[in-house]
VOLUM-299281 format. One line per field, with one value per residue: residue number from 1; residue in one letter; chain; x, y, z of N, C-alpha, C in turn. Coordinates in nm, 3 decimals. Each point is the difference from the previous one (the first is absolute). Layout:
// residues N
resi [NUM	...]
resn [A	...]
chain [A	...]
nX [X	...]
nY [Y	...]
nZ [Z	...]
caX [X	...]
caY [Y	...]
caZ [Z	...]
cX [X	...]
cY [Y	...]
cZ [Z	...]
This chain:
// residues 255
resi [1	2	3	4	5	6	7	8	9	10	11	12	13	14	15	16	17	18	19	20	21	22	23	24	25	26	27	28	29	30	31	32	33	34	35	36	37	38	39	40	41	42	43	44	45	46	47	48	49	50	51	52	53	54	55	56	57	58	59	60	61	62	63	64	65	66	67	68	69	70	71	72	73	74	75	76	77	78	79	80	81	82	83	84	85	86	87	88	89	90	91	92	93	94	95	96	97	98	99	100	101	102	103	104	105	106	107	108	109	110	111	112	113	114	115	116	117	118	119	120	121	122	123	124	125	126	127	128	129	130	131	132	133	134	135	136	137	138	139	140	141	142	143	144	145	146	147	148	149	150	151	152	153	154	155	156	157	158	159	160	161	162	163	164	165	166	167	168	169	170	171	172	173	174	175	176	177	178	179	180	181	182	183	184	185	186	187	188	189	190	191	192	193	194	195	196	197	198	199	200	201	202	203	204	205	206	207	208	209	210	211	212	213	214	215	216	217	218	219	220	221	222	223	224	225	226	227	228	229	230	231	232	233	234	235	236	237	238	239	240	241	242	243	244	245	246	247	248	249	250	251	252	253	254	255]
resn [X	X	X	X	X	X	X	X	X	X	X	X	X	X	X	X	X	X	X	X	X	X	X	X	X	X	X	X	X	X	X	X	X	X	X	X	X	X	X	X	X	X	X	X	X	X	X	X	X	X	X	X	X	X	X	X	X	X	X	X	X	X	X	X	X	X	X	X	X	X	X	X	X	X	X	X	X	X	X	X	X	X	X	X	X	X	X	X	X	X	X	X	X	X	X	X	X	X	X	X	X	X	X	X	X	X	X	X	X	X	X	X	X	X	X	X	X	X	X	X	X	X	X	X	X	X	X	X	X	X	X	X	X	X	X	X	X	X	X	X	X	X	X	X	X	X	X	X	X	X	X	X	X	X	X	X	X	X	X	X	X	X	X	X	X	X	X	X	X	X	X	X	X	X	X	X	X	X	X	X	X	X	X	X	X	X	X	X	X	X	X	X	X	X	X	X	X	X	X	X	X	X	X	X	X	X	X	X	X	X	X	X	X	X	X	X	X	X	X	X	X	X	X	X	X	X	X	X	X	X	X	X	X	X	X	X	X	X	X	X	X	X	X	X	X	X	X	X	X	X	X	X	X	X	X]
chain [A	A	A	A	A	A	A	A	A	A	A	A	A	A	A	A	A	A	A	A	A	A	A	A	A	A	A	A	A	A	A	A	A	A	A	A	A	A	A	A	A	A	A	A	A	A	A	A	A	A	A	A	A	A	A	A	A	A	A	A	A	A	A	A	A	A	A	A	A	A	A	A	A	A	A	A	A	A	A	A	A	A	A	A	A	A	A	A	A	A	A	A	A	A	A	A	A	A	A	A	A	A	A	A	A	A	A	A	A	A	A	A	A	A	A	A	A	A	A	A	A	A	A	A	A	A	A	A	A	A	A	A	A	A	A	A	A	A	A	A	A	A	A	A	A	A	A	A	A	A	A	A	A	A	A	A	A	A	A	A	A	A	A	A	A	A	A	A	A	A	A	A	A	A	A	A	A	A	A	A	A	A	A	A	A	A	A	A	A	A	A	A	A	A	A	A	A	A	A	A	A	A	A	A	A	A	A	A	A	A	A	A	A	A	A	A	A	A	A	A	A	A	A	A	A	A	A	A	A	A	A	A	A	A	A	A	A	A	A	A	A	A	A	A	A	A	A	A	A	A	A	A	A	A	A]
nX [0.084	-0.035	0.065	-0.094	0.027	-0.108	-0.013	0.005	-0.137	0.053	-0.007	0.127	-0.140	0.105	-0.028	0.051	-0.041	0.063	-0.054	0.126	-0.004	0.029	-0.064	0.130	-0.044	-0.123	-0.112	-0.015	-0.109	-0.144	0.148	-0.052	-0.064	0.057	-0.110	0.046	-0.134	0.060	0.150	-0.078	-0.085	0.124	0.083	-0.133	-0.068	0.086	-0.041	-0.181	0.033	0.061	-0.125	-0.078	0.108	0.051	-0.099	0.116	0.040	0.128	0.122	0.042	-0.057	0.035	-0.079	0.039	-0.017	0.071	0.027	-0.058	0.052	-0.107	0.015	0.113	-0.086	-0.053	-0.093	0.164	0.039	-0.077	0.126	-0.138	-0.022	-0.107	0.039	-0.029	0.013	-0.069	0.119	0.039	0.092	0.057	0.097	-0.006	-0.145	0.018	0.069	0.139	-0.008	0.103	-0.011	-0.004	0.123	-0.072	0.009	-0.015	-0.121	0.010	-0.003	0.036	-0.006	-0.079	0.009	0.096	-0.052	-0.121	0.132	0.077	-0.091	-0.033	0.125	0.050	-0.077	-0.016	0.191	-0.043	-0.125	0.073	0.105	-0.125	0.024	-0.114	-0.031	-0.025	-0.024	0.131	-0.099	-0.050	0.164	-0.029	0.039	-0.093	-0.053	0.143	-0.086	-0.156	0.021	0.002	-0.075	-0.084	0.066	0.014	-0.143	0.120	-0.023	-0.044	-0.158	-0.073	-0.052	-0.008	-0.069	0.028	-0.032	-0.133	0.102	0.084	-0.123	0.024	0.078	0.059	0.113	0.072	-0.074	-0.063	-0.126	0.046	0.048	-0.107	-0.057	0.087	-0.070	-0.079	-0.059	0.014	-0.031	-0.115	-0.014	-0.116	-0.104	-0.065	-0.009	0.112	0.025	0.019	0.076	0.038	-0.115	0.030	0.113	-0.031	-0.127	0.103	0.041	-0.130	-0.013	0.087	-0.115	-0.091	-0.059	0.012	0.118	0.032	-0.110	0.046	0.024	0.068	0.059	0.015	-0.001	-0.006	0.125	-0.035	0.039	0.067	0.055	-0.022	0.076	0.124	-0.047	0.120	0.051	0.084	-0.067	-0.110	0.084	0.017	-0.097	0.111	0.091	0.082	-0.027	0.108	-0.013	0.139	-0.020	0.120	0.015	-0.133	0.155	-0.019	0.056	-0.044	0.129	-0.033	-0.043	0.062	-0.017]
nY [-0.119	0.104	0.101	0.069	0.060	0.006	-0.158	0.029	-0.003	-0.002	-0.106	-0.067	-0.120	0.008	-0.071	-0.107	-0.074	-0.051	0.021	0.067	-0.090	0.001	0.046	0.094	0.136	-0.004	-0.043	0.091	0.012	0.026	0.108	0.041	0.111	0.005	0.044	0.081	0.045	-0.015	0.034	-0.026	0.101	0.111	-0.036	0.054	0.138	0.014	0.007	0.017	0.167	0.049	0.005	0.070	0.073	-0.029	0.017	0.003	0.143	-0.079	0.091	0.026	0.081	0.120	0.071	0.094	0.109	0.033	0.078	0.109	0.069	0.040	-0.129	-0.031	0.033	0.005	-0.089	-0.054	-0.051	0.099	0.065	0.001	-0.168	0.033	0.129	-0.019	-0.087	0.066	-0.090	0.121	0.017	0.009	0.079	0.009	-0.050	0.050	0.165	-0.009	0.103	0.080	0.109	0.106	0.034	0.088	0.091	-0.142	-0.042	0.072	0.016	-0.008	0.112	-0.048	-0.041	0.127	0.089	0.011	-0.019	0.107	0.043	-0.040	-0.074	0.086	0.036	0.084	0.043	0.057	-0.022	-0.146	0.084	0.037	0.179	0.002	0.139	0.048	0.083	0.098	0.055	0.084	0.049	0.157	-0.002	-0.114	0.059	-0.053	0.029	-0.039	0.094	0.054	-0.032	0.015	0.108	-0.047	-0.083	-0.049	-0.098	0.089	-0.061	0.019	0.097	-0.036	0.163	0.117	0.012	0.038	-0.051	0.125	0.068	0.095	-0.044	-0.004	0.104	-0.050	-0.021	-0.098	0.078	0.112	0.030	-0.050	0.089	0.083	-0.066	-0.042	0.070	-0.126	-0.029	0.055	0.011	0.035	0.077	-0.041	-0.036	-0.049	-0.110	-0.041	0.071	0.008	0.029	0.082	0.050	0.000	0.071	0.103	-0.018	0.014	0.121	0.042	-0.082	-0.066	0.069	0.053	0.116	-0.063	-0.045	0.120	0.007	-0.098	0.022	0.148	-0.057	-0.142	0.092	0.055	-0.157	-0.060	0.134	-0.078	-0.088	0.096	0.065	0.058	0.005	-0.062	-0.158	-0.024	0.003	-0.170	0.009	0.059	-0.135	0.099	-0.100	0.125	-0.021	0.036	-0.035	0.054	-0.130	0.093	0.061	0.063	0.021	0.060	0.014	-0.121	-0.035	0.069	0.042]
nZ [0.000	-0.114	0.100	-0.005	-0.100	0.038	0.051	0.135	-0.014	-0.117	-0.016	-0.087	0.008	0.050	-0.128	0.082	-0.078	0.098	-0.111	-0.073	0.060	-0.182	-0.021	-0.051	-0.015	0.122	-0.110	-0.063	0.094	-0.066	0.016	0.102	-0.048	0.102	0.089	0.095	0.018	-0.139	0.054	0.158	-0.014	0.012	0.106	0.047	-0.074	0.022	0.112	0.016	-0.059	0.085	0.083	-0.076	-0.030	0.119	-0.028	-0.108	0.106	0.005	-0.042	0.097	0.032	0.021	0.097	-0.070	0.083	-0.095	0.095	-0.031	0.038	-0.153	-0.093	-0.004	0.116	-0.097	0.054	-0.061	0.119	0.018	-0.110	-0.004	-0.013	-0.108	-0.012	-0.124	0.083	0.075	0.000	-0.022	-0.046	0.117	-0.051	0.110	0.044	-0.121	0.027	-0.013	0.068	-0.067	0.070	-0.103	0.017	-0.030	0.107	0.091	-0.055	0.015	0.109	-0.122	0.082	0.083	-0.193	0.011	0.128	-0.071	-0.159	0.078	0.099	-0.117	-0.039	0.080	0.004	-0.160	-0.015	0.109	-0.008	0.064	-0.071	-0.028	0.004	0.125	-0.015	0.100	-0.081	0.040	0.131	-0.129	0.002	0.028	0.074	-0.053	-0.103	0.006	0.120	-0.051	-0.089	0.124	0.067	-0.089	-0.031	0.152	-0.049	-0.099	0.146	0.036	-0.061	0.188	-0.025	0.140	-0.051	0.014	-0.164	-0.008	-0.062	0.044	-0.081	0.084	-0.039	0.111	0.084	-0.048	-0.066	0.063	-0.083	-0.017	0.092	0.042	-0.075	0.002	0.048	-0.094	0.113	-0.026	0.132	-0.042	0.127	0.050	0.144	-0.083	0.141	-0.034	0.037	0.170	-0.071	0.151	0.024	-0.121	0.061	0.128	-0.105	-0.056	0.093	0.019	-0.078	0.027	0.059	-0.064	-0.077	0.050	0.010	-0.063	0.065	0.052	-0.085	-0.077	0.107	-0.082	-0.144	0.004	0.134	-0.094	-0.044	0.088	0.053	-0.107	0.035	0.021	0.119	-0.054	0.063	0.031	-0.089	0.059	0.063	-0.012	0.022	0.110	-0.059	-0.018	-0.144	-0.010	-0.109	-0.031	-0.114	0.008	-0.001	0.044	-0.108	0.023	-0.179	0.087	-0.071	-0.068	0.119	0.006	-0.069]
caX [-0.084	0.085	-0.116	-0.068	0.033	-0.131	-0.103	0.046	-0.064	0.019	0.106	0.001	0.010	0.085	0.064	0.072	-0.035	0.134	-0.026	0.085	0.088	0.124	-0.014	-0.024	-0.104	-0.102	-0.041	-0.054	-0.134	-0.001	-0.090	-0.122	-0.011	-0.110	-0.013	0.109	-0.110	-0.054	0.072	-0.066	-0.136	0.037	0.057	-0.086	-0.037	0.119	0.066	-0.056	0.080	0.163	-0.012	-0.062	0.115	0.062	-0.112	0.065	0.109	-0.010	0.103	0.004	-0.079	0.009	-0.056	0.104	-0.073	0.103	-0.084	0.106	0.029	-0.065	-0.094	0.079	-0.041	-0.129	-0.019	-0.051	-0.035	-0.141	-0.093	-0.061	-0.024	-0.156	-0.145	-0.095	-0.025	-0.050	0.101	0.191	0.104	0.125	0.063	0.095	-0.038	0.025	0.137	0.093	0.021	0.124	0.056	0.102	0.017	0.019	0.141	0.159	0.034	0.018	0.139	0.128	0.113	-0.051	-0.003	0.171	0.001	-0.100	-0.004	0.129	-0.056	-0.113	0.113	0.047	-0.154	-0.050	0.074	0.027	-0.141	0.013	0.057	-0.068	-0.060	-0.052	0.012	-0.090	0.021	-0.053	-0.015	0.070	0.084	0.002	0.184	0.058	-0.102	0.021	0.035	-0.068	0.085	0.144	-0.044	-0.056	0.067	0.129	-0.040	-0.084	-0.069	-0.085	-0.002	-0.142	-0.007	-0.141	0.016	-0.068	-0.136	0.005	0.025	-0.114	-0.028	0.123	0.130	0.082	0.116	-0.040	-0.099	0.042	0.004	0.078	0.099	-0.014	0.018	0.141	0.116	-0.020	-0.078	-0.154	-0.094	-0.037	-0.159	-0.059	-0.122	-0.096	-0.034	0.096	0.008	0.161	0.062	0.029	-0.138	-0.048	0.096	-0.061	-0.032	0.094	0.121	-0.085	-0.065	0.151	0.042	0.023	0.004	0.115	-0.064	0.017	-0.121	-0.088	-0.147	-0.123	0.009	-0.114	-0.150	0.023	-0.125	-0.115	-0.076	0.002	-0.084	-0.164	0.011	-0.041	0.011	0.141	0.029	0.129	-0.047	-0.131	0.087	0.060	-0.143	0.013	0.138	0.046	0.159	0.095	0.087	0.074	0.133	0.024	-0.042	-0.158	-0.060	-0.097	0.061	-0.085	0.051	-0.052	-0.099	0.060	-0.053]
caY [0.119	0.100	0.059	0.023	0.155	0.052	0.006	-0.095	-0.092	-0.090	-0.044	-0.023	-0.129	-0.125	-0.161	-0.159	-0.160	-0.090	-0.132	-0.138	0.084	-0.041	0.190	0.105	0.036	-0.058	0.156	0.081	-0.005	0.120	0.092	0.057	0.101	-0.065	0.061	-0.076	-0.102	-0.094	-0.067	-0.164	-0.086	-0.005	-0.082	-0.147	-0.060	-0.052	-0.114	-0.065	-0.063	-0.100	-0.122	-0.069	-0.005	-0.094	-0.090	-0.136	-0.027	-0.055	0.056	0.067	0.135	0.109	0.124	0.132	0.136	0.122	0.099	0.082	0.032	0.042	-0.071	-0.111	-0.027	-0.039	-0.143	-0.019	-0.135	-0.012	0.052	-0.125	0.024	-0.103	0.116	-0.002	-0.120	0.027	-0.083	-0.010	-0.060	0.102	-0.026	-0.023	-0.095	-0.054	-0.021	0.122	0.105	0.061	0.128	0.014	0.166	0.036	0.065	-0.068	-0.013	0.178	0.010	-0.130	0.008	-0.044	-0.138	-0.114	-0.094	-0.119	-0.113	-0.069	-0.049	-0.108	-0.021	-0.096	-0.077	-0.173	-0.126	0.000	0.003	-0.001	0.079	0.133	0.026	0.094	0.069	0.060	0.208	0.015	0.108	0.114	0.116	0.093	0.002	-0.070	-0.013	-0.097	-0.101	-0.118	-0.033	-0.117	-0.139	-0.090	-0.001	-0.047	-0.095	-0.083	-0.043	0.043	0.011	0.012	0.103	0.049	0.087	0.040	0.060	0.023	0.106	0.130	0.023	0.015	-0.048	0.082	-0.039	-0.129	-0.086	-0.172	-0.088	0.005	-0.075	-0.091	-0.032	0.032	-0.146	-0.073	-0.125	-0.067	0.017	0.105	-0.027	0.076	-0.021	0.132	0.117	0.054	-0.066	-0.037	-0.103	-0.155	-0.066	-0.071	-0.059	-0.156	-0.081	-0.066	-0.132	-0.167	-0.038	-0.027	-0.100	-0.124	0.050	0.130	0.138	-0.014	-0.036	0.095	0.087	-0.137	-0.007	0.088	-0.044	-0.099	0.093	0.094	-0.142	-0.064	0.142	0.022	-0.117	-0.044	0.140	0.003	0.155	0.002	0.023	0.104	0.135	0.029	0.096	0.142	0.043	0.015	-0.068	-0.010	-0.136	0.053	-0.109	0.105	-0.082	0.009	0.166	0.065	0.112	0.131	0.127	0.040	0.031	0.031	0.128]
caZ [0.000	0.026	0.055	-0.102	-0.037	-0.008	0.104	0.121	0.024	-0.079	-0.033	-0.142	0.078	-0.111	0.071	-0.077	0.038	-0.028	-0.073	0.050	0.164	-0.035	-0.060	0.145	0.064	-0.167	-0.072	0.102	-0.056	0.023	0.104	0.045	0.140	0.095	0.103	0.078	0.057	-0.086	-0.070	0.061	-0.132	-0.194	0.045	0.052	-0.126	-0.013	0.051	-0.078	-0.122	0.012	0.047	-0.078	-0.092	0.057	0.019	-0.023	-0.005	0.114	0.093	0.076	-0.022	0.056	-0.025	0.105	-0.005	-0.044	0.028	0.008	0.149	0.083	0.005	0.057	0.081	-0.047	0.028	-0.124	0.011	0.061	-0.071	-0.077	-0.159	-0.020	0.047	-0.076	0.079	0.099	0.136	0.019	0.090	0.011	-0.099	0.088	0.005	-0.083	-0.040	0.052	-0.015	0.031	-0.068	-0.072	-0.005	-0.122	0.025	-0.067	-0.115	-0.110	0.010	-0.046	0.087	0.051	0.055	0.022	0.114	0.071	-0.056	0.045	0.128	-0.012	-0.021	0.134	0.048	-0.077	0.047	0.143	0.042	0.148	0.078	-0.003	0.116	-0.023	0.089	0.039	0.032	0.066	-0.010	-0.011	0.085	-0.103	-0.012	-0.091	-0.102	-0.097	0.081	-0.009	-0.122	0.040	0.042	-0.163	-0.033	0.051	0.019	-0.155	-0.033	0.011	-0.075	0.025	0.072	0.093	-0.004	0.148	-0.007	-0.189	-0.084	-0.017	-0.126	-0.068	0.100	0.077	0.051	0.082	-0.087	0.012	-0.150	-0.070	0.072	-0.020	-0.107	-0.029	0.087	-0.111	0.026	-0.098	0.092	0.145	0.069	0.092	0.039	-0.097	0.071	0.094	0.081	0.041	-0.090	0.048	-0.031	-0.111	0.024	0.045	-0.087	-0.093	0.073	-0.019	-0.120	-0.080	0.121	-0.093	-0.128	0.052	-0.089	-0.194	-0.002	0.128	-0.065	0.019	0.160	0.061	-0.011	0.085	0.071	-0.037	-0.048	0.167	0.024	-0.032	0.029	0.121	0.018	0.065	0.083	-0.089	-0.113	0.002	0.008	-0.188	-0.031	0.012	-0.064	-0.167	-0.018	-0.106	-0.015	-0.095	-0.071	-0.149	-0.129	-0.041	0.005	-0.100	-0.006	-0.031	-0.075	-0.113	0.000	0.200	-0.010]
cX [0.088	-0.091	-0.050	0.073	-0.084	-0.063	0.074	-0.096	-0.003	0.176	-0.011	0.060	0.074	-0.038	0.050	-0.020	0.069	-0.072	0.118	0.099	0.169	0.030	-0.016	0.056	-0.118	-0.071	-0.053	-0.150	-0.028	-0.067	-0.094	-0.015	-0.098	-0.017	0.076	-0.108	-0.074	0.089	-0.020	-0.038	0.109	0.100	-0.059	0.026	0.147	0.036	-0.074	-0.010	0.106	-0.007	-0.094	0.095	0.046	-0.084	0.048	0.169	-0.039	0.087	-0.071	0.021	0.080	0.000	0.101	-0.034	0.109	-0.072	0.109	0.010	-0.131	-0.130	0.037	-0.053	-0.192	-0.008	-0.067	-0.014	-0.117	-0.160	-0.096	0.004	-0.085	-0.077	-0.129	-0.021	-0.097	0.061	0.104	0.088	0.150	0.118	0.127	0.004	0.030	0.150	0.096	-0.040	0.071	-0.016	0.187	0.028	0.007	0.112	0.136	0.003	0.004	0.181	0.132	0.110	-0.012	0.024	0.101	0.017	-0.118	0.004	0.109	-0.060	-0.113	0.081	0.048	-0.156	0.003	0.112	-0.035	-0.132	-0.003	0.046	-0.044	-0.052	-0.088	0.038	-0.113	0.017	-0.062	-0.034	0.079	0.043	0.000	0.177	0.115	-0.074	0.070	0.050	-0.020	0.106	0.179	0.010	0.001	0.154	0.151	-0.025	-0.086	-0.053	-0.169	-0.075	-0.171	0.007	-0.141	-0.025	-0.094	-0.157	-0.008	0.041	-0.094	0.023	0.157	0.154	0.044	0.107	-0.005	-0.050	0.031	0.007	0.078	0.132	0.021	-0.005	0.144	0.106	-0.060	-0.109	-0.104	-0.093	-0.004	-0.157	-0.007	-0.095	-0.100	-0.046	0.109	-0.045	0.150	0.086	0.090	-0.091	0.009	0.161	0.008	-0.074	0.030	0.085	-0.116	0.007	0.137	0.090	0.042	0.064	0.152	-0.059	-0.044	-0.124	-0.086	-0.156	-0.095	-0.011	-0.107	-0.126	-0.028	-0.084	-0.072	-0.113	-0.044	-0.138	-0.164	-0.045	-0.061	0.107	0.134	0.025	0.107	-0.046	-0.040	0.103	0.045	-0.094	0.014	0.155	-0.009	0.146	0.013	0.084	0.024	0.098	0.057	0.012	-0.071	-0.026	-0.124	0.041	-0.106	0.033	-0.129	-0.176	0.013	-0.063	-0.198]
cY [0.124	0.147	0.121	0.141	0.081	0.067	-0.112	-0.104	-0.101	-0.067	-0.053	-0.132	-0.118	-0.169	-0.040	-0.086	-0.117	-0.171	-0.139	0.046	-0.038	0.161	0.072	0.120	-0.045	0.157	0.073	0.046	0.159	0.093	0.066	0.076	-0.035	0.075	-0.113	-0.071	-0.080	-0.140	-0.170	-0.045	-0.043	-0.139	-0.149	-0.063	-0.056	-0.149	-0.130	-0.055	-0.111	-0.173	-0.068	-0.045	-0.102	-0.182	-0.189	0.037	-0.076	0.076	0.100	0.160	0.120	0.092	0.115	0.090	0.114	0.114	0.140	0.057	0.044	-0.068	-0.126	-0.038	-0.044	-0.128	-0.067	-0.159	-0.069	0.027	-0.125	-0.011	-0.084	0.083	-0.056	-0.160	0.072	-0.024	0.049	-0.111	0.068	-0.094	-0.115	-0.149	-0.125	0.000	0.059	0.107	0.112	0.134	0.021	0.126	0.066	0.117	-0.083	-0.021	0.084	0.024	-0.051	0.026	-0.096	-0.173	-0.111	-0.057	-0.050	-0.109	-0.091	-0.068	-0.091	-0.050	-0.117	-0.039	-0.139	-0.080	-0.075	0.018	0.020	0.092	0.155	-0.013	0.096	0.130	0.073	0.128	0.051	0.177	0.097	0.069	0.082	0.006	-0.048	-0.073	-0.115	-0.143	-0.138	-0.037	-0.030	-0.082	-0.083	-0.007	-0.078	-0.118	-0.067	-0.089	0.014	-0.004	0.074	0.104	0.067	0.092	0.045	0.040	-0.020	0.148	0.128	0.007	0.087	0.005	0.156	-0.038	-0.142	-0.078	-0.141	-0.076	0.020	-0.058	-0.184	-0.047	0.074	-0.076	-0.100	-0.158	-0.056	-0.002	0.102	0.002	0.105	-0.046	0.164	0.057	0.057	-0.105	-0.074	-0.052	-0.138	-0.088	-0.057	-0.083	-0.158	-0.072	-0.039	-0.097	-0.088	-0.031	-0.108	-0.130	-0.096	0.076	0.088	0.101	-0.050	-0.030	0.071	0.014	-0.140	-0.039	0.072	-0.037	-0.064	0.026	0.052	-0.048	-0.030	0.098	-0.021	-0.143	-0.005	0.146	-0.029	0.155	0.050	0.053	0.179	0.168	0.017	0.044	0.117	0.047	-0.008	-0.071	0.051	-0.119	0.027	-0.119	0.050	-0.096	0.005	0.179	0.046	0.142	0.097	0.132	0.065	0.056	0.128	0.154	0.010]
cZ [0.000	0.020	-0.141	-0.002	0.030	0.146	0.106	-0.009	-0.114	-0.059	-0.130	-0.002	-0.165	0.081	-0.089	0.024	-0.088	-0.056	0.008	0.110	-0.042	-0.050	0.107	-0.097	-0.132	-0.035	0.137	-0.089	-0.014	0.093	0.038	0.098	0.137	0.131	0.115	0.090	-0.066	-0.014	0.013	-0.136	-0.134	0.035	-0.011	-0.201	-0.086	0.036	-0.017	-0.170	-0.040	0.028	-0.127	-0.148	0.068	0.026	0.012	0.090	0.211	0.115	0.086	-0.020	0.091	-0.079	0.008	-0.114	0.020	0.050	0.048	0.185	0.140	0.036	0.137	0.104	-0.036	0.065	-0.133	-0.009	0.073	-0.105	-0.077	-0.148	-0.024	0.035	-0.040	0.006	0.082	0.155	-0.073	0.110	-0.014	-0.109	0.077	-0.005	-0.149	-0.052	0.117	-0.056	0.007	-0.070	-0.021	-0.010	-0.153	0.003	-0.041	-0.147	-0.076	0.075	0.008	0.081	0.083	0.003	-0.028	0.145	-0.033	-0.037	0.072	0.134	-0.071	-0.080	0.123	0.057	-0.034	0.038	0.132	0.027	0.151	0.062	-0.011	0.151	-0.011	0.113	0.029	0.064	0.150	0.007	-0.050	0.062	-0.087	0.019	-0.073	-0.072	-0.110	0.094	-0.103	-0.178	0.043	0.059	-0.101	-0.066	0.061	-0.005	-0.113	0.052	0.044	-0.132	-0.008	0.092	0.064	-0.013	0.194	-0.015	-0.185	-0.070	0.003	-0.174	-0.073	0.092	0.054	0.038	0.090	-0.052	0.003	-0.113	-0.068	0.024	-0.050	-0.189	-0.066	0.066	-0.051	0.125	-0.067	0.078	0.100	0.021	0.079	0.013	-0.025	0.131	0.106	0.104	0.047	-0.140	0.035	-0.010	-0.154	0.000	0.001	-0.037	-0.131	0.057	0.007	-0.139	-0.076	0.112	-0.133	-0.145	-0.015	-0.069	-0.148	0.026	0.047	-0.126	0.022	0.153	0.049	-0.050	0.043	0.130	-0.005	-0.028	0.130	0.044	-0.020	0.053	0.209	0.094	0.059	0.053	-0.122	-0.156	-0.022	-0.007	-0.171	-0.118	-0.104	-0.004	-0.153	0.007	-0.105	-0.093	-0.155	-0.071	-0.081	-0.111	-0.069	0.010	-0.159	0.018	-0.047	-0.048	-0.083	0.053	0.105	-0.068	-0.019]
């Protein structure tokens, strides 16, 4: 999604839908202008599309939603699809779900560390860590990017809250994305980030990090199943989850 020249409340909604999962990047369909409270419905009609193109395929499915900075915190994995079923059902429930920074991918400065830290990931899976941010010091506003930075192997980053709409001194996301992390999470209402902490260390008990997105569905699966304290907090986290193997070069559309 790229945000509209025009008007805040609309965006200029691109997809892709990856027919053979041997093609990367696949076409890109055509665009459409969409109210940013429309975007559930234009999504839903997508994805139902996709599944009916897909009708004979058997693999396994995720969803991820390129969204630019100011969208990033939307609960886009709650969002339903089957409107026009009369019973939606949350998207969650059927796939992973992962937002995507559309900032990293416009900025190529940007993705010589992220290829080099998902690089040693993929060698070393076991050996990613995650960290978890802590309160902002206005004193030292590049506290959380040297941290990231003294430490490749860090590859998941807790943020303390969701991204404000536009970055400031200090800024975590960013931080976190110019130190090239593939994973970063928060809790959309500012909730303990040791809290979503600890439930990333359940989520990554069997699977490790390389699995966190299918881990979180999974819970998100469990969640409707049967009421976890734990689960139930994951509701209300956003997973960042970035592969620079899988960029989409938006030059051409970026104006």
């Amino acid at each position: 999604m790229l945000p509209d020249g025009v008007s805040r409340d609309q965006v200029l909604l691109f997809h892709w839908r990856q027919d053979d999962p041997e093609v990367w990047p696949p076409a890109c369909g055509e665009p459409v202008t969409v109210a940013v409270d429309q975007l559930e419905q234009h999504v839903d009609d997508l994805v139902v599309g996709a599944e009916i193109a897909w009708e004979r395929h058997d693999g396994p499915v995720t969803v991820e939603l390129l969204l630019p900075r100011a969208l990033l915190n939307l609960p886009v994995h709650a969002w339903q699809k089957e409107h026009r079923s009369g019973d939606p059902r949350p998207l969650s429930l059927d796939y992973p779900v992962v937002v995507r920074s559309l900032e990293r991918m416009m900025s190529r400065q940007w993705h010589r560390a992220w290829k080099t830290r998902w690089t040693a990931f993929a060698a070393d899976p076991a050996g990613g860590r995650v960290h978890v941010a802590q309160p902002p010091d206005p004193d030292r506003p590049h506290l959380l990017g040297a941290v990231l930075q003294d430490d490749p192997a860090v590859v998941t980053v807790v943020l303390t809250g969701p991204p404000p709409v536009r970055p400031d001194r200090g800024d975590e996301l960013l931080a976190a994305l110019r130190s090239g992390l593939p994973a970063v999470l928060w809790h959309r209402n500012g909730a303990d980030p040791k809290t979503v902490g600890d439930l990333v260390s359940g989520l990554i008990e069997d699977g490790g990090l390389m699995a966190l997105p299918e881990s979180t569905h999974k819970a998100r699966r469990r969640n409707h199943q049967s009421t976890n304290v734990l689960y139930t907090a994951l509701e209300d986290v956003v997973l960042l989850w970035d592969d620079p193997g899988r960029v989409i070069h938006l030059d051409e559309w970026a104006g």
